[in-house]
C-alpha positions in Angstrom: 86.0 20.4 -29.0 88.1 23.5 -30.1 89.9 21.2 -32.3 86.7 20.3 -34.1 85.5 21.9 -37.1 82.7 23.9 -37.0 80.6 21.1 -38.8 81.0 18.4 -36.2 81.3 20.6 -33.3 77.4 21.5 -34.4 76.4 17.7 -34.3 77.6 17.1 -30.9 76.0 19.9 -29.6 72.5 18.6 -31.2 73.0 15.1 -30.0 73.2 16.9 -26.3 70.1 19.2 -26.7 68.0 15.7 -28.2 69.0 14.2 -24.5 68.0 16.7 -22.5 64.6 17.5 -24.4 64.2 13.5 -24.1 65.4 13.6 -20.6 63.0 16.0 -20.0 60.0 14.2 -21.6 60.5 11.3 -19.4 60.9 13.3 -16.4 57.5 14.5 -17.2 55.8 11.7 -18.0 57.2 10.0 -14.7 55.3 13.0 -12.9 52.1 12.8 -14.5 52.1 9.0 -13.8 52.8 9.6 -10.6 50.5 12.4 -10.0 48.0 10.3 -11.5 48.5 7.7 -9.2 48.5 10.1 -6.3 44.9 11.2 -7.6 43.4 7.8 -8.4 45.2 7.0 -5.0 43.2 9.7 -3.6 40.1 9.1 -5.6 40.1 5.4 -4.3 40.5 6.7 -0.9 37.3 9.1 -1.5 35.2 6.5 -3.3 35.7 4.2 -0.2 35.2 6.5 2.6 31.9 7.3 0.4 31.0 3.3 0.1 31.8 2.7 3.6 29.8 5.7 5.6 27.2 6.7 2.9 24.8 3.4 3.9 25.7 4.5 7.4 24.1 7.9 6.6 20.8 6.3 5.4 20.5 3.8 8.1 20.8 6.3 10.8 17.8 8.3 9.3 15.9 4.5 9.2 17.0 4.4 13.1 14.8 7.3 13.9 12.0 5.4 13.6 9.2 6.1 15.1 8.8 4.2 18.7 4.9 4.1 19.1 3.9 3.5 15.7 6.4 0.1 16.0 4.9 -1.2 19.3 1.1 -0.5 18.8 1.5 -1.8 15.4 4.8 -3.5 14.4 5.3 -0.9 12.0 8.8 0.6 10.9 8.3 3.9 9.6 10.2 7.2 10.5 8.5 10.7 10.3 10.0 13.8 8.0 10.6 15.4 5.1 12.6 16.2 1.9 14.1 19.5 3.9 14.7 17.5 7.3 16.6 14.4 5.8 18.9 16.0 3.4 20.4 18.2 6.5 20.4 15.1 8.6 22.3 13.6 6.1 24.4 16.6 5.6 25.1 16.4 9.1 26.0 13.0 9.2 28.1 13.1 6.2 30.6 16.0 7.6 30.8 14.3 10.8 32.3 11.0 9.2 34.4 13.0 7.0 35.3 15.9 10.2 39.1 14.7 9.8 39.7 13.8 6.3 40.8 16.9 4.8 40.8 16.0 1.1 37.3 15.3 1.1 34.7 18.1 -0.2 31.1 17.9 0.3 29.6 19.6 -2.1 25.9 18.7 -1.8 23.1 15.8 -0.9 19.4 15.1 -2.2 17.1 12.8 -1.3 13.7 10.8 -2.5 11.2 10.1 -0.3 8.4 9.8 -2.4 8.6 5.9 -3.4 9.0 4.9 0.4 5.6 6.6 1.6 4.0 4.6 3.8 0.4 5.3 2.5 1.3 3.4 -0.8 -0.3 0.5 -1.2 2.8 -1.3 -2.1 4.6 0.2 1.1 2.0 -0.8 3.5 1.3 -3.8 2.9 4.7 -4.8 2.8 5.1 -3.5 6.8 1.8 -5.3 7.3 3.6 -8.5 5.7 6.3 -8.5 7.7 4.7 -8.1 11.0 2.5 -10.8 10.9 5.5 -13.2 9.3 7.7 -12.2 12.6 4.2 -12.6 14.8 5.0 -8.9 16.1 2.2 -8.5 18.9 0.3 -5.3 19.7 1.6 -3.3 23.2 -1.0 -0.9 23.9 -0.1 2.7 24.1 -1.1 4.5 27.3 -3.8 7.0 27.7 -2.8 10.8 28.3 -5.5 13.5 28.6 -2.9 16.6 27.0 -2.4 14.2 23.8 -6.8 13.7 23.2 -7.9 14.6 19.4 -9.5 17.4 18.9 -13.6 17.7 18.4 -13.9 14.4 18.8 -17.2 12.7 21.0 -17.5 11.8 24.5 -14.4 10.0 26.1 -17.1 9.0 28.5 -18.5 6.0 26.3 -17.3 4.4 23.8 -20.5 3.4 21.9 -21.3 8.0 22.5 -17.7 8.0 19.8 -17.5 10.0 17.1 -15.9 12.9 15.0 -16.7 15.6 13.3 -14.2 17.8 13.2 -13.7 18.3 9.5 -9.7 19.3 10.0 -9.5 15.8 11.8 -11.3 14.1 9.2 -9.8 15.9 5.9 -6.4 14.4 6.9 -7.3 11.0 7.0 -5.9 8.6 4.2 -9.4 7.5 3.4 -10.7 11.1 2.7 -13.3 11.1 -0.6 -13.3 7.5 -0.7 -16.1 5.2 -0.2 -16.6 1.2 -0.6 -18.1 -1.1 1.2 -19.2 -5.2 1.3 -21.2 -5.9 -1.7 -23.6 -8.6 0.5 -25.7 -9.4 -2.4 -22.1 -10.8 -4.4 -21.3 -12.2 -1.1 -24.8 -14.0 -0.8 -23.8 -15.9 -4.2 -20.4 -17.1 -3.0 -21.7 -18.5 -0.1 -24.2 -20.5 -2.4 -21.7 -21.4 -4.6 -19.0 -21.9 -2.3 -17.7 -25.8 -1.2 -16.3 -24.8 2.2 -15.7 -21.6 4.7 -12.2 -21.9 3.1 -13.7 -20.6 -0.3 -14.7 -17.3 1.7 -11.7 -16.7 3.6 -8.7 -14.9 2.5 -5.5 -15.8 4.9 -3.9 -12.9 3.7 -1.3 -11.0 5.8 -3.6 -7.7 6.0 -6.9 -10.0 7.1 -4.7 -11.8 10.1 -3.1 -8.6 10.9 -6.6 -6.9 10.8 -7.7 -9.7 13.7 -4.5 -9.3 15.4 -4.3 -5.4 16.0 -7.9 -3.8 15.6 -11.4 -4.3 18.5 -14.3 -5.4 16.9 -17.7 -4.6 19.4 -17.7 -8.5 20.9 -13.7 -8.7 21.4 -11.2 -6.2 22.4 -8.3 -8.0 21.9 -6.5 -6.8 25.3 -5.7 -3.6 23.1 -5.8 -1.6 26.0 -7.0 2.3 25.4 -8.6 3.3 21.7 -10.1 6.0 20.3 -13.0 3.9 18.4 -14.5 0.2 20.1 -16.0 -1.1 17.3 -12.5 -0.7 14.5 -13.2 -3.8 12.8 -16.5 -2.3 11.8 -15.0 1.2 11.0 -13.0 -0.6 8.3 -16.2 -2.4 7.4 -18.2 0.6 6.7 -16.1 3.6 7.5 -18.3 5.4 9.8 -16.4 7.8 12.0 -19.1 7.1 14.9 -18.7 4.2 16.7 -22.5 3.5 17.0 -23.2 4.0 13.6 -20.5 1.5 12.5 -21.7 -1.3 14.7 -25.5 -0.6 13.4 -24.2 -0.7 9.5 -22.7 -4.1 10.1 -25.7 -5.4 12.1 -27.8 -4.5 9.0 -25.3 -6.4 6.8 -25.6 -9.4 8.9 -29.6 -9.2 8.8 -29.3 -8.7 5.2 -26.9 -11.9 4.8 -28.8 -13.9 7.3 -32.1 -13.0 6.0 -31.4 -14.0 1.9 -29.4 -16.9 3.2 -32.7 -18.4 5.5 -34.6 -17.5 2.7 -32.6 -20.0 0.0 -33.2 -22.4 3.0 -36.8 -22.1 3.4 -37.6 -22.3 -0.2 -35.1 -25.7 -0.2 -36.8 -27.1 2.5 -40.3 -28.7 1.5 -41.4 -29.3 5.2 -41.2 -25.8 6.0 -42.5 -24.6 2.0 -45.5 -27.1 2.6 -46.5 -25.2 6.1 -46.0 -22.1 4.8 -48.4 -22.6 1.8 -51.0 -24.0 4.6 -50.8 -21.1 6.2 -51.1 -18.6 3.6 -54.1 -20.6 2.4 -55.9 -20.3 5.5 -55.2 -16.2 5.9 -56.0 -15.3 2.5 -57.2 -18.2 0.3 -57.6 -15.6 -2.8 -54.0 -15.7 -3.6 -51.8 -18.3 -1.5 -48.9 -18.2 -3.4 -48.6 -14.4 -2.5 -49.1 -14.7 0.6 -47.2 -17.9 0.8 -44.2 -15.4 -0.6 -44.7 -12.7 2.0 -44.8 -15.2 5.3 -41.9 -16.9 4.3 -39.8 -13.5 3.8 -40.9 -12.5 7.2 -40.2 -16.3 8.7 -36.3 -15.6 6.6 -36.0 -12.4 8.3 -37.5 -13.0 12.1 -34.9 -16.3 11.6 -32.1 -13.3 10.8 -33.2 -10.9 13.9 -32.8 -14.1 15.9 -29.4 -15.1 14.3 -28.5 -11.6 15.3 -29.0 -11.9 18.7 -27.4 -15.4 19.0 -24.1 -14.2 17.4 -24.5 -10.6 19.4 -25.0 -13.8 22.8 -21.4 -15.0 22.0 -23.0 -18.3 20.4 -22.7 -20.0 16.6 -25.1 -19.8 13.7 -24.3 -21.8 10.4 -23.9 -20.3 7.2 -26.2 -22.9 5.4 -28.6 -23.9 7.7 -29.9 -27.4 8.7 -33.3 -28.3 10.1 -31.6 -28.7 13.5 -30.5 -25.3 13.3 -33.4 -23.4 12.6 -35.0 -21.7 15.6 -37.8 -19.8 15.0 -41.2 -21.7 14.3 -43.7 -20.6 12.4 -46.2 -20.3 15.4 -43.8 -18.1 17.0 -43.9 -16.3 13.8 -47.4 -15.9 13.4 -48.3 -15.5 17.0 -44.8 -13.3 18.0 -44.1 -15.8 20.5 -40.8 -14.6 20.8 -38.0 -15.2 23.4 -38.2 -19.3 23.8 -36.2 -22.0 23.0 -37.3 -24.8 20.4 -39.3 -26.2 23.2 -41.5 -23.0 23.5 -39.4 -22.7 27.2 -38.2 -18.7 27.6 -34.9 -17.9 27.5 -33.0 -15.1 29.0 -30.0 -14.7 28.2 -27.3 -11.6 29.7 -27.5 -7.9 28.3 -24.4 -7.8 26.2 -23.3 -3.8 24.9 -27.1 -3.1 25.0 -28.2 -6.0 23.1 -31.8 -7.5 23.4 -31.3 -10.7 25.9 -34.3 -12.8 24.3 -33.4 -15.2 21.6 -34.5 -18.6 20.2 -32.3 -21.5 20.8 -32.3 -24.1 18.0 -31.9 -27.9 18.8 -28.4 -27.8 17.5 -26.0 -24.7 18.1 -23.1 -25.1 15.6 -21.5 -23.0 12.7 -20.1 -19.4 12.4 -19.5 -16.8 15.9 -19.6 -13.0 15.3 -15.6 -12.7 14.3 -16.5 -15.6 11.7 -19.0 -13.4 9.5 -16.4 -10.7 10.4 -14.0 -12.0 8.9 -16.2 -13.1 5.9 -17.0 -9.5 5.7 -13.4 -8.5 6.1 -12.3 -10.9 3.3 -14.6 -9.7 0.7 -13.6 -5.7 1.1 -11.6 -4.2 -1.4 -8.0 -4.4 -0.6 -7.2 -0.4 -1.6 -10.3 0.1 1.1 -9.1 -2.1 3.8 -5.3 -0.6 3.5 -6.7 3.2 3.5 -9.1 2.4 6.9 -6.4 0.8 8.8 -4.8 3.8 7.9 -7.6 6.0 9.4 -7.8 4.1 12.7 -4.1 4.3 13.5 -3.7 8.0 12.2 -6.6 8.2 15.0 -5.5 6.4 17.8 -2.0 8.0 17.1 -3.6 11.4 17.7 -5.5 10.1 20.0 -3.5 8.4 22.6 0.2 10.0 21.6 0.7 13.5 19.3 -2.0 15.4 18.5 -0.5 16.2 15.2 0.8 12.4 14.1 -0.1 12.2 10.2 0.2 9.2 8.5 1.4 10.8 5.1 4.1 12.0 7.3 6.1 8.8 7.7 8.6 6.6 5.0 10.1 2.9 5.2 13.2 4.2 3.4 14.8 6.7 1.0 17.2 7.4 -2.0 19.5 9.7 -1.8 22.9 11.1 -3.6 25.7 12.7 -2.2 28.4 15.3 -4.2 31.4 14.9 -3.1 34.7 16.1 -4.6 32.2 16.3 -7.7 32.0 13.0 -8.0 28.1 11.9 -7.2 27.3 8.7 -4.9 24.0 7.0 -4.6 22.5 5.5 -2.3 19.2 3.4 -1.3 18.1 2.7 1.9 15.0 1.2 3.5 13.8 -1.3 6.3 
């Protein structure tokens, strides 16, 4: 180019310099592309390791479940805490990632609040599931070191109580109170059409007859803390004799305004009673008509007691075949005889009077009948808290002295930083 002029020599040199600057530009742009394929490369490679183990993480806290709790009452439910889960998971999550260098765990937190076990929603869904997969109770066996503290005498079960207010300030069903309202439940039983009308089939009723002792059937639950539970979550009386006496006076109330509609339905028996009253205070029949006929309706009840307390049936609406107490055993307290006048013996059961009345016709309703009528009309929130109680108790009781309900989750949410990118996760059984 010496033979160029200046002019053109300048040109050439230009057209060289706009090469290599546009050289250059592609030669960059070909690095960031591929740097930026390397990184998405290595982002997809994160992003998958993060997919593949991070359910992994979760599932291996849900494996920890807690043994006991699943065989005595087909519940899944692992014991912790916000503290203990995120370092579990923290734990887990290095150990999958141990050998994959470009991977930086930055942090992990978790939820446990929606998964408590205590929630209604929670609960019920555990109760749900093991009655749908017909998961059967296996009793827990009995060890002296693991026995609740201030509890009654382990002696007896109907000498059961507790009183220890650190025992009983822990329960799920602390501060609240409900019971069966047996007046209502005396008007659906009028109104009602059949005993399908009063029951509930709901999972929580079955699974209430499946895993709980009532005082006339134990179920073959083997060792508990309480005998009569079906009547704890009837009346919520943390003494086992008190329980079992707030339900009998629920069934003498039933049985007693139940006779009574009978009585005044059936003439016969209205007719004799007006005779009666006549003859022991002719001044004013009709009040003294009133006043037999409530003692004949409750007599009828103590004797419907014992019969159902004797293993044997009583009706909800009662027939003239099934009425058993006369009214000459009312009036002269022959009590103890069949409907023939005979006397009946029949076997101590629990420390329940033997004599009873037998009507001509034994049919109707046994003792885990009107239980489960009982059962059917509690509150639901009262029922879920009870069941709570008794197996916070019996957990104490028969396995770890410090087993709280509130303690224990059916799943958990939970996020994970790594390489500052955030995964979340959401686990449960």
């Amino acid at each position: 180019m010496t033979g160029l002029p200046m002019k053109q020599k300048s040109k050439v040199m230009n057209k060289k310099g706009s090469y290599a600057i546009l050289a250059s530009i592609l030669f960059s742009s070909m690095m960031i592309l591929a740097a930026a394929a390397v990184h998405a490369a290595g982002e997809s490679a994160i992003s998958a390791t993060a997919q593949n183990f991070g359910p992994l993480w979760g599932r291996s806290i849900l494996a920890e479940y807690d043994r006991n709790l699943k065989d005595r009452y087909g519940i899944f439910a692992y014991s912790g805490n916000k503290l203990q889960v995120e370092e579990k998971l923290k734990n887990y999550m290095l150990y999958s990632c141990r050998d994959k260098k470009y991977i930086s765990f930055e942090s992990c937190e978790c939820n446990l609040e929606e998964y408590e076990l205590v929630r209604p929603e929670n609960f019920f869904e555990q109760i749900k599931d093991a009655v749908a997969y017909d998961a059967k109770p296996m009793p827990i066996k009995y060890s002296a070191e693991k026995n609740t503290e201030g509890g009654g005498s382990n002696e007896a079960f109907s000498k059961r109580y507790i009183k220890n207010q650190r025992i009983i300030k822990t329960l799920p069903s602390r501060g609240k109170s409900g019971g069966v309202g047996v007046s209502a439940l005396v008007e659906k039983i009028k109104e009602s059409k059949s005993i399908g009308d009063l029951l509930n089939d709901s999972a929580e009723n079955i699974y209430i007859f499946r895993f709980f002792k009532d005082c006339m059937n134990d179920r073959n639950l083997g060792e508990t803390y309480f005998k009569n539970e079906i009547e704890y979550i009837l009346t919520g009386r943390l003494d086992d004799s008190d329980a079992k006496q707030k339900v009998k006076n629920q069934l003498i109330l039933l049985r007693n305004a139940l006779n009574l509609t009978y009585l005044y339905s059936c003439s016969e028996k209205r007719n004799a009673a007006l005779a009666a009253a006549e003859l022991i205070m002719p001044e004013a029949p009709l009040l003294t008509q009133a006043l037999i006929m409530e003692g004949w309706a409750f007599m009828e009840a103590r004797n419907d007691l014992k019969l159902l307390y004797a293993g044997k049936a009583v009706p909800l609406i009662k027939k003239d075949e099934n009425w058993a107490v006369s009214l000459e055993n009312l009036l002269s307290a022959e009590y103890g005889c069949d409907a023939d006048g005979k006397p009946v013996s029949g076997s101590e059961s629990d420390g329940e009077p033997s004599d009873y009345v037998v009507p001509r016709k034994l049919e109707g309703k046994t003792y885990e009948d009107y239980l489960k009528i009982f059962v059917a009309s509690l509150p639901r929130e009262t029922k879920k808290l009870r069941m709570l109680d008794l197996m916070q108790i019996n957990m104490k009781y028969l396995y770890c002295e410090y087993f709280l309900i509130s303690d224990y989750f059916i799943g958990l949410r939970y996020s994970v930083n790594i390489n500052g990118k955030i995964h979340e996760f959401n686990e449960k059984y």
